[in-house]
VMD Tcl script that draws the C-alpha trace (Angstrom):
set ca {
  {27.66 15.07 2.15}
  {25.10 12.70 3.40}
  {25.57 9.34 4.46}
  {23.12 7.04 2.71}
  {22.55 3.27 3.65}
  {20.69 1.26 0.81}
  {19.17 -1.98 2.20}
  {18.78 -4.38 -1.02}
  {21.10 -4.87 -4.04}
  {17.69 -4.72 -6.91}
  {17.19 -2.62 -9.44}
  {15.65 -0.07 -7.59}
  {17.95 -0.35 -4.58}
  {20.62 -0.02 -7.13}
  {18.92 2.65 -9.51}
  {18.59 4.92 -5.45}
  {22.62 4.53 -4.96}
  {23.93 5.45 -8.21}
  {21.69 8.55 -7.81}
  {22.94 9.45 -4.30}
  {26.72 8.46 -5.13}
  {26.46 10.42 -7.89}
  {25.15 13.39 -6.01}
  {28.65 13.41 -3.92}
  {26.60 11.50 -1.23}
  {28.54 8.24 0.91}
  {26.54 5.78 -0.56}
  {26.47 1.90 0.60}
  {24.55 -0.04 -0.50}
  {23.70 -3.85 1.59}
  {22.74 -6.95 -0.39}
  {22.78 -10.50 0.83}
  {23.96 -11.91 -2.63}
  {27.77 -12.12 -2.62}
  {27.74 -11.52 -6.65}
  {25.56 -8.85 -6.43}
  {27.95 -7.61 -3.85}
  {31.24 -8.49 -5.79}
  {29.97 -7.28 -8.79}
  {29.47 -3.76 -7.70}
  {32.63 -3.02 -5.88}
  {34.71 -4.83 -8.86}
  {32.97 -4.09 -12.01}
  {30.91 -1.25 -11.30}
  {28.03 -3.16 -12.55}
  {25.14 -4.96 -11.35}
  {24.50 -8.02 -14.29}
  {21.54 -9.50 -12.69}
  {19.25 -6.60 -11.59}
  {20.19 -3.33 -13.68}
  {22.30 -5.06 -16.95}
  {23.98 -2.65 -19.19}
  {24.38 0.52 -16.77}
  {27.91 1.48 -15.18}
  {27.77 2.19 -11.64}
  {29.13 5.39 -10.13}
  {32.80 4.92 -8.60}
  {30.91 6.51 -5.07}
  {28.96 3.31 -4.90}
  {29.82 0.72 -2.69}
  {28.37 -2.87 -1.57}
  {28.78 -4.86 1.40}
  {27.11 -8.19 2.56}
  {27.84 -7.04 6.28}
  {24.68 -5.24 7.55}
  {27.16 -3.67 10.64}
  {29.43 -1.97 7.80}
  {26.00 -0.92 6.08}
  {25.44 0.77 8.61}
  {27.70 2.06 10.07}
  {26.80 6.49 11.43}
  {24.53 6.43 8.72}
  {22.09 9.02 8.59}
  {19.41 7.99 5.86}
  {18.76 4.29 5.20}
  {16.52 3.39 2.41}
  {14.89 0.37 2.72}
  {14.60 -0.79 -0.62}
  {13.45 -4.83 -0.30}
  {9.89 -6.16 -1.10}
  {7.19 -5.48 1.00}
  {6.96 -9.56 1.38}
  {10.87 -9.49 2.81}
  {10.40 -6.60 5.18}
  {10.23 -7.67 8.25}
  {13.01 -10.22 7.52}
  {15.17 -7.37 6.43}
  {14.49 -5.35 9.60}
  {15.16 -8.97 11.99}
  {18.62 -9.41 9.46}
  {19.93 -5.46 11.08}
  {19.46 -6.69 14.62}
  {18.33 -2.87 15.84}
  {21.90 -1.75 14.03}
  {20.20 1.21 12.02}
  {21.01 4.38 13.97}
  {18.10 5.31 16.13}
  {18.36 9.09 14.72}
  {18.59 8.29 10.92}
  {15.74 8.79 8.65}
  {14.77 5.43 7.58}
  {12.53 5.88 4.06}
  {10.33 2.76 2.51}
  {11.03 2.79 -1.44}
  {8.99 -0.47 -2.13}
  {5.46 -0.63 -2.65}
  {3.16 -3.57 -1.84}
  {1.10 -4.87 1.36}
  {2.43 -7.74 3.51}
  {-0.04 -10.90 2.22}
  {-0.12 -12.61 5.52}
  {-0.68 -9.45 7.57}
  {-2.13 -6.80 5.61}
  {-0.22 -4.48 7.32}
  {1.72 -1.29 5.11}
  {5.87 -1.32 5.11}
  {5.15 1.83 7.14}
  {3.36 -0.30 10.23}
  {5.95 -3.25 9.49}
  {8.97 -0.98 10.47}
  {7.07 1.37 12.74}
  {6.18 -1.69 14.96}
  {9.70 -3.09 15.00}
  {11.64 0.40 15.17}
  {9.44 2.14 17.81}
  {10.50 5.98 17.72}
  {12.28 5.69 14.34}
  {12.05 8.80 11.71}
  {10.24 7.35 8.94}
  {8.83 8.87 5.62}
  {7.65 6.77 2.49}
  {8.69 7.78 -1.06}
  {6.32 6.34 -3.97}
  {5.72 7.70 -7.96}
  {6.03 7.08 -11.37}
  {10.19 5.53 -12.08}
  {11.34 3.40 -13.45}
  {14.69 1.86 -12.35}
  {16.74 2.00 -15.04}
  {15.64 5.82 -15.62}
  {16.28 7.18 -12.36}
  {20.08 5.28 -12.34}
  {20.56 7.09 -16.09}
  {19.84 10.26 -14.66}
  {16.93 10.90 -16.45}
  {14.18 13.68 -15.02}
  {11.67 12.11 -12.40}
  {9.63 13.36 -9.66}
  {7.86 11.33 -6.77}
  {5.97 12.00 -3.22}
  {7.94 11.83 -0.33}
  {5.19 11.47 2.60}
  {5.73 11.74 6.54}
  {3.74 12.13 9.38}
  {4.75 15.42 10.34}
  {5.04 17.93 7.47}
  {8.57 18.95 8.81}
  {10.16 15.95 8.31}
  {8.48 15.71 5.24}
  {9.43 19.27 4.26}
  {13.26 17.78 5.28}
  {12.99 14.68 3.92}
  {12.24 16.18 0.40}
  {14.88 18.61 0.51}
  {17.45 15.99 1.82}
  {16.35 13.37 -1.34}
  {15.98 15.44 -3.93}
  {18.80 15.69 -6.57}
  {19.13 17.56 -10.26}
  {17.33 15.11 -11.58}
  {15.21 13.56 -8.77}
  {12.57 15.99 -7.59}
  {10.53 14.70 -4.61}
  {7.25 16.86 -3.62}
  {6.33 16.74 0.34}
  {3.34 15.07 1.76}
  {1.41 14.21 4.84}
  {-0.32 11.43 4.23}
  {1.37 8.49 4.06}
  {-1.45 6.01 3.72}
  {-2.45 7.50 0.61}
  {1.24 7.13 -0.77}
  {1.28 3.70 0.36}
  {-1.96 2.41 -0.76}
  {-1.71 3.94 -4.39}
  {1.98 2.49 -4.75}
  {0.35 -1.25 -3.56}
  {-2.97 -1.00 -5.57}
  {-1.42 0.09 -9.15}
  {0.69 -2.77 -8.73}
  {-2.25 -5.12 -9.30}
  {-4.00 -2.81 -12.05}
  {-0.98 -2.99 -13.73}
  {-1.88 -6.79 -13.66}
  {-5.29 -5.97 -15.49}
  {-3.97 -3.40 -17.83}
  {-0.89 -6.25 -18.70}
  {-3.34 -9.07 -19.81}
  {-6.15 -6.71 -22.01}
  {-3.01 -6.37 -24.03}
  {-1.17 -9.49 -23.67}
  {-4.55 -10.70 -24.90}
  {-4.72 -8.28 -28.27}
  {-7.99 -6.78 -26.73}
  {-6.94 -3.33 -27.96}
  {-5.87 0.06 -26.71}
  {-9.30 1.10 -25.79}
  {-9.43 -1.97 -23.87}
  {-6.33 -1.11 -21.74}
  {-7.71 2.59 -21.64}
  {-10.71 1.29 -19.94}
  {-9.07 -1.22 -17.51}
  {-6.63 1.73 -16.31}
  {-9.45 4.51 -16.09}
  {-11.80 2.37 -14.32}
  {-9.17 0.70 -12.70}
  {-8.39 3.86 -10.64}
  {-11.78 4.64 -9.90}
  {-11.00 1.22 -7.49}
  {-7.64 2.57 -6.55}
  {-9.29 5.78 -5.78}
  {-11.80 4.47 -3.66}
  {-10.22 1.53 -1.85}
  {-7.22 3.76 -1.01}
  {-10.01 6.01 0.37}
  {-11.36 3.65 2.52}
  {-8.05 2.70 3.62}
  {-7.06 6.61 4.94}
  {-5.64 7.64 2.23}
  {-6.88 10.97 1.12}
  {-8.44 12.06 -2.34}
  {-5.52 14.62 -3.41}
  {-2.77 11.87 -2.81}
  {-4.45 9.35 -4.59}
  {-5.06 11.97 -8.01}
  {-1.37 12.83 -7.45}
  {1.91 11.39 -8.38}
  {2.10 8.65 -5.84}
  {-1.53 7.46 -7.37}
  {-2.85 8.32 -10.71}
  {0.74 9.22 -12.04}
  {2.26 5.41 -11.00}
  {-0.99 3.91 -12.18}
  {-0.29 5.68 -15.46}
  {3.11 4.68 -15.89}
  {3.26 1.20 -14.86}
  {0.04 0.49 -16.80}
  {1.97 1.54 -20.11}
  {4.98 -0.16 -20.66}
  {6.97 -3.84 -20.14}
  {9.35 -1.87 -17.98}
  {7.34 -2.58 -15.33}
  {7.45 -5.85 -13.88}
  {3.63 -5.88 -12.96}
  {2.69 -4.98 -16.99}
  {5.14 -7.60 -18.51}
  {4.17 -10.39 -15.84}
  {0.38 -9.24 -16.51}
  {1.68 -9.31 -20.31}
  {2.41 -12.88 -19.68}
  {-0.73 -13.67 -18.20}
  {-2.88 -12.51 -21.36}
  {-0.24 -14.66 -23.55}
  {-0.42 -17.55 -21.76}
  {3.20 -17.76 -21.76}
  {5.54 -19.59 -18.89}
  {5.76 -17.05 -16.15}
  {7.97 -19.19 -13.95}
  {10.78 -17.31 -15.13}
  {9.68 -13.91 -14.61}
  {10.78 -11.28 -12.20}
  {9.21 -10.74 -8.81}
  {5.87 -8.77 -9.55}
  {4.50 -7.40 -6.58}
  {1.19 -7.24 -7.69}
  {1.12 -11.21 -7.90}
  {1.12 -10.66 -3.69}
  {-0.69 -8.17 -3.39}
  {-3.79 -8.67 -5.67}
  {-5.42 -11.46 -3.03}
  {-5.05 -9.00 0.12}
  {-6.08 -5.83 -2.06}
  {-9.64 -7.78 -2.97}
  {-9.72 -9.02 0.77}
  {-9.97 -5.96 2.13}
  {-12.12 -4.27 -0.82}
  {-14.47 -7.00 0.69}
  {-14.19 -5.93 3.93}
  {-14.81 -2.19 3.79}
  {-17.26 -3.09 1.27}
  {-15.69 -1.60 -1.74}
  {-16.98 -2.38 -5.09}
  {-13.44 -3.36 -6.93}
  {-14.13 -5.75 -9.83}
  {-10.76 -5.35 -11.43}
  {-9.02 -6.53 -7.99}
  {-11.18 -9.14 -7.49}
  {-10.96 -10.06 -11.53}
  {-7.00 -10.39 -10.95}
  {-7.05 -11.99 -7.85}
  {-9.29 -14.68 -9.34}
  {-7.22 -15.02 -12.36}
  {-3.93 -15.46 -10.62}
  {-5.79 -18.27 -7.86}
  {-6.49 -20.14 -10.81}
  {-10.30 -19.84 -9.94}
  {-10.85 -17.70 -13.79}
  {-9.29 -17.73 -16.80}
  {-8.61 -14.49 -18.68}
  {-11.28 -14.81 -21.61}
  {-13.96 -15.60 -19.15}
  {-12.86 -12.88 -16.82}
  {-13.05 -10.06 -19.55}
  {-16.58 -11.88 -20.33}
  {-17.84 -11.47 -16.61}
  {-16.90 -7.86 -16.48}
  {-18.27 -6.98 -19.48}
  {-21.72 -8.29 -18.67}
  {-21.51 -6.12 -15.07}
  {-24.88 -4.34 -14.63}
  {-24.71 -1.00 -16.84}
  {-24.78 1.50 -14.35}
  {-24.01 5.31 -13.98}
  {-20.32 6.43 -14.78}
  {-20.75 8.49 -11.57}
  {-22.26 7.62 -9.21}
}
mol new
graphics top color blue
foreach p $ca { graphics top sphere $p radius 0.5 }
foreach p [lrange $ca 0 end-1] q [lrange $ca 1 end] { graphics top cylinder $p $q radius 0.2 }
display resetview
């Protein structure tokens, strides 16, 4: 039995510690919401985040970070990349200094943009650290449904452990060493999944939304190159295979909000899309290392209000015709 630490009470934070307490793991999970909280420990539910799923009995919330905690020896930090560093302030240097700490959310800090993986390892100095990224959906992974993901670390032991220590029946995590590849393809498909949302929020057709997520990855591809990442991580499940899935159904938060977008529908109400944060940053830096990205910089000009969708489907379709490969 491991003991597992869950920082945030989401859907994915959630979806993590039904799979772990279900596993025969110690499972806590920490959430700042006291109904998220109360819920959890009464009910064995959690209404707002994963509605209609019954929570393991091995599960177990708390609002105190301290009980959180308390000797344990993985903590999954499970929060958006934009609440990060106000997560890691919020523990007060309380996570064990031997326990694996693993990033689960994918995005790039907008003010910064800095990786969760440089957030933590500049305020936990010395601290174990891996990143796990790929294609799951929350409510699949808390069902106990078959998925598989990267697990990446900076030295392939503690990735090799890390993997072994993660992986369940049902949850099969392949090692890696590069963890700005996992990073950047779990941030960038966030923001195609944007695109790929409005083509058919917009009834442009599936050979529309075909093209936005084929082309679409030559910019993940290449950006995440640029970046560090490295060409096998980006092809593998941490790149193409996200892209792939969150570019295909309103289970993901970035589709259904980019859904939205094509619609023209409210979007006040909406979950927290990532993407939304991470679209103005992504094009910022394509800019900077001079990476040709017309899909980022499409969505980041949609969302700043600077193009509307029609006109933005017009502009890329009159791009130069050019070689498919270059």
């Amino acid at each position: 039995m491991t003991r597992f630490a869950i920082v945030g009470g989401g859907a994915w934070g959630t979806a993590l510690g039904c799979l772990y307490a279900r596993a025969g793991h110690r499972t806590v999970l920490y959430a700042r919401d006291a109904e998220t909280v109360a819920g959890i420990n009464r009910d064995q539910r959690n209404a707002r985040y994963l509605p209609g799923i019954e929570l393991p009995d091995g599960l177990t919330a708390t609002s105190d970070p301290a009980e959180a905690m308390d000797r344990a020896e993985i903590v999954l930090f499970v929060v958006p990349a934009q609440s990060l560093s106000v997560a890691i302030a919020e523990l007060g240097g309380l996570v064990p200094p031997d326990a694996l700490a693993v990033l689960c959310a994918k995005g790039i800090e907008r003010g910064t943009g800095r990786f969760a993986s440089q957030i933590l390892t500049e305020a936990m100095p010395g601290q174990p650290l891996a990143v796990l990224s790929g294609p799951s959906f929350a409510a699949d992974v808390a069902r106990g449904l078959p998925t598989a993901v990267t697990i990446a670390a900076g030295e392939p032991a503690l990735a090799d452990r890390a993997a072994r220590l993660l992986s369940t029946e049902t949850f099969r995590c392949y090692a890696a060493g590069d963890v700005v590849g996992v990073e950047a393809g779990g941030a960038l498909k966030n923001v195609l999944a944007l695109a790929a949302g409005a083509v058919v929020g917009r009834g442009l057709g599936a050979s529309a939304q075909a093209a936005i997520i084929t082309r679409g990855f030559v910019e993940l591809r290449r950006l995440g190159a640029a970046l560090g990442g490295r060409p096998e991580t980006l092809t593998g499940l941490s790149g193409l295979g996200d892209l792939v899935l969150t570019c295909s159904s309103p289970q993901s938060r970035n589709f259904a909000y980019g859904l939205a977008l094509g619609r023209g529908d409210d979007r006040s109400g909406l979950k927290l899309a990532e993407g939304v944060f991470t679209a103005e940053i992504a094009a910022r830096l394509a800019k900077q290392h001079g990476i040709d990205a017309p899909i980022i910089a499409t969505v980041a000009a949609i969302l700043s209000g600077d193009r509307d969708v029609d006109a933005a489907v017009q502009s890329l379709l009159a791009r130069p015709l050019k070689r498919e490969f270059d």
